[in-house]
N, C-alpha and C positions, 0 to 999 in steps of 0.2 A: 547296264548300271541300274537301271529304273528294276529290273528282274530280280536283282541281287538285294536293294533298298524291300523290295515286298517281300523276298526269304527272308531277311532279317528282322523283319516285321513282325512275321507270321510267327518266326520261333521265337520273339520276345512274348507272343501275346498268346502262344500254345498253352505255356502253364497254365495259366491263368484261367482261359475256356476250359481246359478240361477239369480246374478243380471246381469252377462253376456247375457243373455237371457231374459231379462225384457222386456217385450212387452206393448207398453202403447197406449192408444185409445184415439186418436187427440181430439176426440170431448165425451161430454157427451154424455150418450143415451139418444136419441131422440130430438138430438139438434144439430145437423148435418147441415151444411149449405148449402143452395140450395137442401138439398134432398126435394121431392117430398112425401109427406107423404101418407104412404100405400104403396108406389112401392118397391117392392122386386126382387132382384135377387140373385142367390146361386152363389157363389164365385168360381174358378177353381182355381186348383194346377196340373199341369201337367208335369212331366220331359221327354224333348224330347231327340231323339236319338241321338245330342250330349251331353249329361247329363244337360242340362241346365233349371233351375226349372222354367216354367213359369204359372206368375200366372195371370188371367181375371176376370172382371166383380169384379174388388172392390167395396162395399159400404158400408164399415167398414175401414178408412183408419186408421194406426196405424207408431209408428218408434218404430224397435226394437234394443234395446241396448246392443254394445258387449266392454265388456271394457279390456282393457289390467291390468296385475297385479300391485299391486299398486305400487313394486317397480321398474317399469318398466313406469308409468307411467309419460307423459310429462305435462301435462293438458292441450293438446290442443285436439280437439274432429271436427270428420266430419260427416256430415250430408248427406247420400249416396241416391240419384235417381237413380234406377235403370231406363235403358231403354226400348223400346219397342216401337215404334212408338204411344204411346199414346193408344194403342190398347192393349196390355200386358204388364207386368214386369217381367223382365228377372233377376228374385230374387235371382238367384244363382252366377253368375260368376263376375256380374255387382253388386252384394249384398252383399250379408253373405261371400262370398270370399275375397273380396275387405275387407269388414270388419275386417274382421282376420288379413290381410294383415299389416294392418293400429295398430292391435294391437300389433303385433309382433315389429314396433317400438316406443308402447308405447301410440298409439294415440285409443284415444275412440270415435269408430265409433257407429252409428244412422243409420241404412237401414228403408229408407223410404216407405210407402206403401199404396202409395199414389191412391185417387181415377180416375179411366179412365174415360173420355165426355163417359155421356152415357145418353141422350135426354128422355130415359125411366124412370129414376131412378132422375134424377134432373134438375134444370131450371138454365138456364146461363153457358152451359158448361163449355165454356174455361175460365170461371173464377176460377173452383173447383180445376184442379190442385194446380196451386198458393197457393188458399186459403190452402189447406192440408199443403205446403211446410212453407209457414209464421205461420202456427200455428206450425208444430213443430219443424222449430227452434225455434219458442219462447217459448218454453217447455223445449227444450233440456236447452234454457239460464235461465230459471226460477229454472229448477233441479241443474244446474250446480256445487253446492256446494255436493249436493247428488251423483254424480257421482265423484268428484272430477276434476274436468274440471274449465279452467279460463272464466270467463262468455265471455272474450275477443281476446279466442285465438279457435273462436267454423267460419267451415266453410263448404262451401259446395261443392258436388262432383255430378258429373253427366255423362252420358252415353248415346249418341245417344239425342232420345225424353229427357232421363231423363238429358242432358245435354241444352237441349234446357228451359227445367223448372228451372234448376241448373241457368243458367244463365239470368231467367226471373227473377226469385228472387233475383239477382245480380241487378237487373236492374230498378225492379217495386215495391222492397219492401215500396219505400215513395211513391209511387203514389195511386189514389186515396182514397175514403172513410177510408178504412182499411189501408192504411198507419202506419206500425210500425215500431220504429226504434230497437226494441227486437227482430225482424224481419229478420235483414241485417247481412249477413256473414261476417266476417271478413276477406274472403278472398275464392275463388271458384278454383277448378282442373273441367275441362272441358277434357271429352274424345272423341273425333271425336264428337260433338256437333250439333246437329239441331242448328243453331244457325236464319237464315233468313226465313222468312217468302214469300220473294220476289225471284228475280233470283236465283239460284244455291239454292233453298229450296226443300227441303224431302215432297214431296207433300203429302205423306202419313198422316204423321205425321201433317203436318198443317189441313187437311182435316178431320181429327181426333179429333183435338183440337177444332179448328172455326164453324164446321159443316155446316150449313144452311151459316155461317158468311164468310165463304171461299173465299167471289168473295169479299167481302169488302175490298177496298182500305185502308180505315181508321184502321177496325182492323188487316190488314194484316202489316201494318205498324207500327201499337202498338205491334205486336208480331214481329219484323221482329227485335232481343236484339242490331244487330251492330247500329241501329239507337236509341238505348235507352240506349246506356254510358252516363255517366257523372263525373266529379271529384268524384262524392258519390261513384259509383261501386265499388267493394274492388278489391284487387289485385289480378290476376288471372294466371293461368298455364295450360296451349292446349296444349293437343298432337292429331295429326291426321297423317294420311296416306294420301300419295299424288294419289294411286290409290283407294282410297275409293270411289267405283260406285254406294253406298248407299247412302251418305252422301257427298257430294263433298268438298274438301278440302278448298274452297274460304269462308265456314262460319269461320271456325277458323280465315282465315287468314283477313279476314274482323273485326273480332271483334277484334283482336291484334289490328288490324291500328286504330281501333275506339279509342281504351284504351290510345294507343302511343299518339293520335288527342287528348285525355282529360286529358292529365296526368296522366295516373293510370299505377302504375306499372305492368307489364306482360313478361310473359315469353313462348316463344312457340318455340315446338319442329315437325318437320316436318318428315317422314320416307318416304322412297322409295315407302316400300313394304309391307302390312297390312290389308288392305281393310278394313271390317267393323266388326265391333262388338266382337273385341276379347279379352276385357279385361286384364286380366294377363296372356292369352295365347296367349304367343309372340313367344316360341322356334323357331316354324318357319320359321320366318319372321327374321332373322340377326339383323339388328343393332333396331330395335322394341326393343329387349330382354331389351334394355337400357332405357327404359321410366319409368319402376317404381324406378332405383334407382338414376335415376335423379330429379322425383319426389319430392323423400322423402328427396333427398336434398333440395330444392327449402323449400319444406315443413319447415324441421326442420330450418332454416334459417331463415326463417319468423317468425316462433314461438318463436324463442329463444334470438331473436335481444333485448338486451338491447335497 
């Protein structure tokens, strides 16, 4: 009896785990944009010795979906960049954690997994981030009814590099050719942010992105997000650390003043003490510990505003 009571458990609660874990691929096979056709590279998964799962050499970019229970859910759904200087993704702490996070009050998050510049593998680098990010949000808003998500209350999240994309798709989803408005977030969480391409910029990460393009005035400018707000950008939420020696604290604080200069609502949080890349691992750090549930405040406010 006790046997039969756990099968029937387990097949009530199978859907549901596995749509948690629905892993969907951005592009059809063989239809991949900008890939270079024939070029191959084998993907890496490696957990480093802070437990942190980091993954290289994308050429299969996908978003995988974790949804919260359905009577828990709000229908508001985020779209997660992990970071990594454009060079890796840091798919654990900055990803699938955060995810969880985001379920627990209700929200159904999308980790993004997204393809790195790689001159080997494709033409036009620093176009292919983007492009992965605008196609899937525009998946997540196409599914939206299958997830149970409001097509209107879907936004995005980022992390170092991945908050540098988080906020480029804040910024350039109407601009050129590909121009989608199924595209634009509803609203962006920014974490310690690549945000400028110019002064106080994460040279890593731009040198990463632009490649050959690095010394160009014009494309350092087109990626440099404080100088590409506009009234369109959605409303946004930065947290940073004022000692962050990776990422210097002037992108956040630059892009708030842009938002405040366009009228876009924003909200930012500044800490002492933090430095770089710690995601929900704040104990440490004193009054840090206070970012996620200030967050989810900001969060559910926004979502819930009549």
């Amino acid at each position: 009896m006790r046997f039969l009571l756990l099968t029937m458990l387990l097949a009530s609660l199978l859907p549901q785990l596995a749509l948690s874990q629905d892993i969907i691929k951005l592009w059809p096979d063989g239809a991949i944009p900008n890939a270079i056709s024939g070029a191959q590279i084998t993907e890496k998964s490696e957990t480093d010795a802070n437990g942190i799962l980091r993954i290289s050499n994308v050429s299969v970019p996908t978003i995988t979906a974790y949804l919260p229970p359905k009577d828990k859910a709000t229908g508001a759904a985020v779209m997660i960049c992990p970071g990594g200087g454009y060079g890796i993704l840091a798919a654990s702490h900055e990803g699938s954690d955060v995810a969880r996070w985001f379920n627990e009050m209700g929200v159904a998050a999308f980790v993004l997994k997204y393809r790195l510049p790689n001159p080997a593998i494709m033409t036009n680098q620093q176009e292919v981030p983007l492009m992965d990010a605008m196609q899937g949000m525009t998946l997540i808003r196409q599914n939206a009814a299958r997830y149970g998500i409001d097509s209107n209350k879907i936004g995005v999240m980022g992390f170092s590099a991945g908050g540098h994309l988080a906020s480029t798709l804040s910024t350039h989803y109407n601009l050129g050719p590909k121009a989608s408005e199924q595209a634009k977030p509803n609203f962006a969480i920014l974490l310690y942010p690549v945000v400028t391409f110019g002064d106080k910029a994460h040279a890593g990460s731009r040198n990463s992105l632009l490649g050959k393009l690095a010394s160009s005035p014009e494309m350092v400018a087109y990626y440099s997000n404080e100088l590409q707000v506009t009234t369109k950008t959605p409303p946004t939420f930065l947290v940073h650390s004022e000692d962050d020696k990776t990422v210097p604290v002037e992108n956040s604080i630059n892009y708030y003043l842009a938002c405040l200069k366009s009228g876009v609502s924003a909200e930012m949080h500044l800490y002492p003490q933090g430095g770089h890349g710690y995601g929900l691992r704040t104990a440490k750090f004193g009054s840090l510990t206070t970012w996620p549930e200030t967050c989810k405040a900001w969060l559910m406010a926004l979502t819930t505003a009549k």
